[in-house]
N, C-alpha and C positions, 0 to 999 in steps of 0.2 A: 501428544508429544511432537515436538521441532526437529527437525533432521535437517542438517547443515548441506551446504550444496559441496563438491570438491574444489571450490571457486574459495567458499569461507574458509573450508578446513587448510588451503595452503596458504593462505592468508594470515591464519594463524599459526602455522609453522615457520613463517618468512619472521612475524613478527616475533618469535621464542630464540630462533635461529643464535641472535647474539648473545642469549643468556647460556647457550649449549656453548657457545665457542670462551667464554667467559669462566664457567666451569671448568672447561678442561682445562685453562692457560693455568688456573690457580690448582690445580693438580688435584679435584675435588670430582674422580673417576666413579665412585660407588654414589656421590648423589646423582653423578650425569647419567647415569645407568638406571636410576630411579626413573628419574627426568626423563631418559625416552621410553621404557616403559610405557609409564603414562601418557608420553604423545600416540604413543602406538596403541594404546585404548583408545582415546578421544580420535585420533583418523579411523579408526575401523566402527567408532559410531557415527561418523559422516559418511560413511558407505552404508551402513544398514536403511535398508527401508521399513516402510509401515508394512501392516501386515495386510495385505490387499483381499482380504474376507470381511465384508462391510458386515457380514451375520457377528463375526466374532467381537470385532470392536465395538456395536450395538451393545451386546451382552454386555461386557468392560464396563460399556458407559451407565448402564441402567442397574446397577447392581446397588442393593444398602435400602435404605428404609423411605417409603414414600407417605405423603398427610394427602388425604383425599381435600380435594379446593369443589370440585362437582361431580354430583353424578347424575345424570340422566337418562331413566329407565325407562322405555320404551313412550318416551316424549315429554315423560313426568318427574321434576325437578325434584331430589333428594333434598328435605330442607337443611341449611345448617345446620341445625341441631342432630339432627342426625350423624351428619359427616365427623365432629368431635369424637374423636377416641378412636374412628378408623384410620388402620394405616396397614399400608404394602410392602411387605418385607419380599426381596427380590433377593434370592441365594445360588450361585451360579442357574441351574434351568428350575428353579421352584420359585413358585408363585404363590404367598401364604398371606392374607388378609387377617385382620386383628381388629378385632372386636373389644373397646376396654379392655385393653391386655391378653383377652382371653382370643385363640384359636378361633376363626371362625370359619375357612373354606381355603382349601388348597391345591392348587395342580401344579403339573408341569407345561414347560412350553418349551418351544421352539421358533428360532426368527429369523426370515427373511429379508435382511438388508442390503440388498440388491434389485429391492424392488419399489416403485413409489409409487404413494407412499409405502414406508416397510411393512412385511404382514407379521403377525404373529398367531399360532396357531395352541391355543391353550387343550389339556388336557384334566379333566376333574381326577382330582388323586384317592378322593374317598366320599363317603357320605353314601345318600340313596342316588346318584347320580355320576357315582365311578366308573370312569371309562369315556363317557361321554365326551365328544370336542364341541369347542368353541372356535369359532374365526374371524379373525382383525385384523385390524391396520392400528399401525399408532407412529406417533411422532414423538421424536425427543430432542428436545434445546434448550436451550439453557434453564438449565434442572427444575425442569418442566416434562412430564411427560403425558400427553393425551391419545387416550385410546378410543375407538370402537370396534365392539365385539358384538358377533352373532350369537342368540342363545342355539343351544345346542340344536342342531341339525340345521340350523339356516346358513343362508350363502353368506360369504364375507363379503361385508360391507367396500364399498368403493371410495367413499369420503366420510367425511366427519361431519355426519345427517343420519336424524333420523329417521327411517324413511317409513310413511304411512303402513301402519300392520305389520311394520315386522320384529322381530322380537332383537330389539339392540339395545346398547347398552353403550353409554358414551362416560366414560373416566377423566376427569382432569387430576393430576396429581402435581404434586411440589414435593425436592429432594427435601427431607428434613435437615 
């Protein structure tokens, strides 16, 4: 989202200015009253700011359905044929993987965007593996998002490498 500077927003009130004086001359009180109104929305959204919590906006931006593009498990390239019919559905903090339509592995997470790159810290939500964390980093642009994750109990990773014996897991995804 654009947030106008106080430079724009009087800019655009200089330039309304004559239609407000125009109104009142033709005696046209109850639309001029509309008319600022609405000016008085649109300047008090050139005062608001962004939400200055890079965690919260990450989530915002990453949220809705992801197509796996690659996956690379511990140095060993998932073929395409595989990747077909995987996808990442991402619902405020749940993280649910889909298998041909069908359910296949799900946790929660939490993200740290405030840090670079951002981490994200997953939690498995069921199976023989409930409870367990994972730890990453991932990056998101244009609706693109790549991750690397530790499997459970290793340190999170520092870049987008796999690094010899340890048990990671590199994600490329595309927004659908």
């Amino acid at each position: 989202m654009r947030y106008c500077s106080l430079t724009q927003g009087a800019i655009v009130l200089t330039a309304i200015a004559p239609a407000l004086v125009y109104l009142r001359a033709i005696g046209a009180l109850a639309i001029m009253k509309r008319f600022a109104v609405c000016l008085l929305f649109c300047a008090l959204g050139c005062l608001a700011k962004p939400s200055s919590d890079p965690s919260a906006h990450l989530l915002k931006e990453i949220q809705g359905e992801w197509s796996f593009v690659e996956v690379n498990n511990e140095g060993k390239a998932l073929p395409s044929k595989k990747l077909q019919g995987l996808v990442l559905k991402i619902a405020d903090n749940t993280w649910k993987v889909w298998a041909s339509g069908k359910p296949n592995s799900d946790c929660t997470f939490s993200l740290d965007g405030s840090k670079k790159p951002a981490e994200i810290d997953l939690t498995i939500a069921s199976g023989k593996d409930k409870g367990d964390k994972e730890f990453g980093i991932f990056l998101f642009e244009e609706q693109m998002l790549k991750v690397c994750i530790s499997g459970a109990g290793g340190s999170r990773p520092t870049q987008f490498v796999i690094e010899p014996g340890a048990k990671q897991m590199i994600l490329v995804l595309k927004r659908k």
